[in-house]
C-alpha positions in Angstrom: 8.9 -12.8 -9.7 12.7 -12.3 -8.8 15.0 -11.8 -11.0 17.4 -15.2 -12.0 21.2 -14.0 -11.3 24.0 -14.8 -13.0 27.1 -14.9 -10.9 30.8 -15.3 -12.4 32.7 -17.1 -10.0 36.4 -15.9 -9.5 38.6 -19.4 -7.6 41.5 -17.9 -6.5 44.9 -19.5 -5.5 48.4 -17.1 -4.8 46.9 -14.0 -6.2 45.1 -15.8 -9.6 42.5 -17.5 -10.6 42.2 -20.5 -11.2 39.9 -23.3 -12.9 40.5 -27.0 -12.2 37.9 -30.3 -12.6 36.2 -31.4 -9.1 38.5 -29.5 -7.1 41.7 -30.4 -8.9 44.6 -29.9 -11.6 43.6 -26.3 -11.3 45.3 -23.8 -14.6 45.5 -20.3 -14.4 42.9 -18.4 -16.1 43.8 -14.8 -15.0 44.0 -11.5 -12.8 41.2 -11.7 -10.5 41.2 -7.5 -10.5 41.0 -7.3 -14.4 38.6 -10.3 -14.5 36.0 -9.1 -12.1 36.2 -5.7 -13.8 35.3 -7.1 -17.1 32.4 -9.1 -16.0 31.3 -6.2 -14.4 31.2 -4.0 -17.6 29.4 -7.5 -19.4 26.1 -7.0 -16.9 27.4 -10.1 -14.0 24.5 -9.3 -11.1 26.9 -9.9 -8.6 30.8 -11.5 -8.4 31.6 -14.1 -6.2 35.8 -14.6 -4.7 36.2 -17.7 -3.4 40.4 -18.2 -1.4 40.2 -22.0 -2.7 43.4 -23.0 -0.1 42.6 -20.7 2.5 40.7 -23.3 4.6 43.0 -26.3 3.8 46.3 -24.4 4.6 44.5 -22.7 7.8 45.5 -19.5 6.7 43.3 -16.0 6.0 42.2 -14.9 3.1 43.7 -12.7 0.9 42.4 -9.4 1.8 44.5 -6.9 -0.7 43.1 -8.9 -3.7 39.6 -8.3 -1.7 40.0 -4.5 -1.6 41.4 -4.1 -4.8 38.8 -6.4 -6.3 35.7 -4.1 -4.7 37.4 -1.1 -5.7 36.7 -1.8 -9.3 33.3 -2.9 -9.5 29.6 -1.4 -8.5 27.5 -4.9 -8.0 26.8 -7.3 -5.3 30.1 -8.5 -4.3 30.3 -12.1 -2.2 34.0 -13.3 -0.5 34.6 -16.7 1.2 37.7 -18.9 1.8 39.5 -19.2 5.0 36.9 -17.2 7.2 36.4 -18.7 11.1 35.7 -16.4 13.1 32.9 -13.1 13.5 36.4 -10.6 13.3 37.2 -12.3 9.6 33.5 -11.7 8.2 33.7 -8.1 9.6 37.0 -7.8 8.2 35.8 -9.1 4.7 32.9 -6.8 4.7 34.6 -3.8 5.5 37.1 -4.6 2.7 34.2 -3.9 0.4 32.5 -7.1 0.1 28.7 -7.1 0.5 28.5 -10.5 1.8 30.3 -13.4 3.2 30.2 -17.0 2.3 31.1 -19.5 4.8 31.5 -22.9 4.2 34.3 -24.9 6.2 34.1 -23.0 8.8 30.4 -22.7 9.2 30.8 -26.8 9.5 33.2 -26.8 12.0 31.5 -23.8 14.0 28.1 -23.6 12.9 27.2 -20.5 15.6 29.3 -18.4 13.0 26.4 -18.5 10.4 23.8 -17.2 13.7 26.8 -14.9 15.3 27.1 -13.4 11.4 23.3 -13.1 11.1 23.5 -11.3 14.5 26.0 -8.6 13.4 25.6 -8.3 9.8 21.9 -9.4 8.9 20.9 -12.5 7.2 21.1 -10.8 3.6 25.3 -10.7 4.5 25.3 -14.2 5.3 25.9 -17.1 2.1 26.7 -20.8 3.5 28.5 -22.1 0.7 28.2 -26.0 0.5 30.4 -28.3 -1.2 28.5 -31.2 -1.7 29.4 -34.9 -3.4 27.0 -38.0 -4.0 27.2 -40.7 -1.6 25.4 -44.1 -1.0 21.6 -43.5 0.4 21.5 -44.3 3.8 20.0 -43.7 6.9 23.4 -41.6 7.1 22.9 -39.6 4.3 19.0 -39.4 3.2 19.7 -36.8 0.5 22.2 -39.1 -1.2 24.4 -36.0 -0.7 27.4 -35.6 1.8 28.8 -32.2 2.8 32.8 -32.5 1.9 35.2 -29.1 3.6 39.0 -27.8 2.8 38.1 -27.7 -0.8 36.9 -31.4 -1.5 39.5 -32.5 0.6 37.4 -33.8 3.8 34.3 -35.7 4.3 32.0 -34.5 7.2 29.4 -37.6 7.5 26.3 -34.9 7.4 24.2 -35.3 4.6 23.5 -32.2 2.1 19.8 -31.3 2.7 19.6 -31.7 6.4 22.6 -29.2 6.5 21.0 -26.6 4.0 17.7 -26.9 6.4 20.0 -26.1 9.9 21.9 -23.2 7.9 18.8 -21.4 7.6 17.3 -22.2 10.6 20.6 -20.7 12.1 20.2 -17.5 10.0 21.8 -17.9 6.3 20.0 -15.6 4.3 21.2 -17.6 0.8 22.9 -21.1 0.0 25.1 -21.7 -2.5 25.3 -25.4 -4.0 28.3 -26.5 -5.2 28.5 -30.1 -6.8 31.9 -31.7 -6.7 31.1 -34.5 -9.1 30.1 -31.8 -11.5 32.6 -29.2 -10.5 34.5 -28.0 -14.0 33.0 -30.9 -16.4 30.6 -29.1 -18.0 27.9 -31.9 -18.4 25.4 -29.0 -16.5 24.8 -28.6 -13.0 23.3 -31.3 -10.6 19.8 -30.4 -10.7 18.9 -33.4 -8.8 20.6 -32.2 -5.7 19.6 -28.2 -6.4 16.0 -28.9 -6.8 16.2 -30.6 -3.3 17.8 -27.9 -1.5 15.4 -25.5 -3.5 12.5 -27.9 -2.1 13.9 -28.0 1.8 14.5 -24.5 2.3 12.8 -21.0 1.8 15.9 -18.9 1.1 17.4 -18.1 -2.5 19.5 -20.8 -4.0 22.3 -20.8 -5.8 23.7 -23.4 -8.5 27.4 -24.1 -8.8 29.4 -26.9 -10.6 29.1 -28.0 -14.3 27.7 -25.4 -16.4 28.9 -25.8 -20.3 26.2 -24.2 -21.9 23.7 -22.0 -22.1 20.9 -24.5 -21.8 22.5 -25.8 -18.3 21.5 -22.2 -16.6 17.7 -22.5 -18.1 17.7 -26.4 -16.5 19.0 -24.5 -13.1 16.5 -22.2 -13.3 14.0 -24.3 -14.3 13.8 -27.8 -13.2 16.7 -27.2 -10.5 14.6 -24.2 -8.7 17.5 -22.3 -8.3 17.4 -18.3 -8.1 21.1 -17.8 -9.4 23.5 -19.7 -11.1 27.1 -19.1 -11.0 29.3 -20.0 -14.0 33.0 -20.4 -14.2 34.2 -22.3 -17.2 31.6 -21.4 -19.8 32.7 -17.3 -19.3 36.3 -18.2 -18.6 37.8 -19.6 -21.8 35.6 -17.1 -24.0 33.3 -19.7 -25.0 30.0 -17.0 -24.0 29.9 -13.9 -23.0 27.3 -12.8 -20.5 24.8 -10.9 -22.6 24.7 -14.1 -24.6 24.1 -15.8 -21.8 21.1 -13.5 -20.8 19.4 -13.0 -24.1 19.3 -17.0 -24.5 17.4 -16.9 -21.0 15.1 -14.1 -21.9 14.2 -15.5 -25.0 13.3 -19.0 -23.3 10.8 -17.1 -20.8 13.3 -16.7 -18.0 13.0 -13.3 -16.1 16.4 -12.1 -16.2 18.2 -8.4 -15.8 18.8 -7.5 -19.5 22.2 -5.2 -19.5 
């Protein structure tokens, strides 16, 4: 059995990050370079960047904080926000990161994830869904619709159906990001994890809503995910990550022990 990963999850806006609830009234939580470093040294199994505006504003990302970000740590090291096209995945890799995760632009262009898959490899290649409950309908099966530009725009597809076409077109990992839960820390939406978990044959990741240490085992377990990322719950000093990870061992979860 795999490994479960946790992932800190760095939102950054103007050079900081950030930590808002379901996408909004974002504070300022720190140095993205200092922060990443310090999860690092905790035992994080990888360290996901996210350029929260970068696809709203239509802009690139911010490829200094990139480089100077992968300069200072030695794990898996995932970058989205803003990327469109197969020269800004290239670009991001060669800044350092290990993979790319594409999200509005894999909507709006959904050849990137295959033309990324092409280049890269399908282990370089996270599609990054922001998903929100809708009404069940022959429009949205799941009860999940796929929302872009950081929460901002509804896309009519539903949730599942999406996850199953991203790896049919060559995603080697999806990452499951639950606006309604999104900073409240009432745990992550295992309803629409275990779905995904259930639809698709490639590692899952849960995002949105952790606020304790039992919300990770509940991913791992009755969501079926294979990584969790956490924001809040490391951010304000509530846990550190090797509490996080002896909690898990000690409740049966196969976890990297640092």
């Amino acid at each position: 059995m795999l490994a479960k990963r946790i992932i800190p999850c760095l939102d950054v806006r103007a050079g900081r990050v950030t930590k808002g609830i379901r996408f909004l009234e974002n504070v300022d939580v720190g140095d993205p370079v200092a922060m990443a470093r310090y999860y690092y040294e905790q035992g994080a199994d990888e360290i996901v960047f996210y350029d929260i505006t970068a696809s709203n504003e239509r802009r690139g990302i911010m490829i200094e904080v990139v480089r100077a970000v992968a300069r200072e740590i030695f794990i898996p090291f995932s970058v989205g926000g803003g990327l469109r096209t197969l020269d800004d995945l290239r670009e991001v890799l060669l800044a350092g990161a290990e993979k790319v995760s594409i999200d509005s632009g894999a909507v709006r262009n959904p050849e990137l994830i295959a033309q990324g898959a092409s280049a890269f490899g399908s282990q370089c290649i996270v599609l990054s869904m922001q998903v929100k409950r809708a009404a069940d309908s022959a429009q949205f099966p799941s009860g999940y619709e796929v929302i872009i530009d950081g929460g901002r725009t509804p896309t009519g597809m539903d949730a599942v159906q999406w996850s199953q076409r991203g790896e049919e077109l060559g995603a080697g990992e999806l990452c499951v990001n639950s606006i309604d839960r999104d900073g409240t820390r009432l745990g992550y939406d295992l309803e629409i994890t275990h779905a995904i978990s259930q639809a698709v044959s490639i590692p899952v990741i849960a995002s949105g809503g952790a606020g304790e240490p039992e919300h990770l085992r509940e991913a791992f377990t009755a969501g079926g995910a294979d990584a969790a990322i956490v924001a809040s719950l490391i951010h304000y000093g509530d846990y550190a990550i090797p509490v996080l990870k002896r909690y898990l061992h000690d409740r049966g979860v196969e976890i990297r022990m640092t």
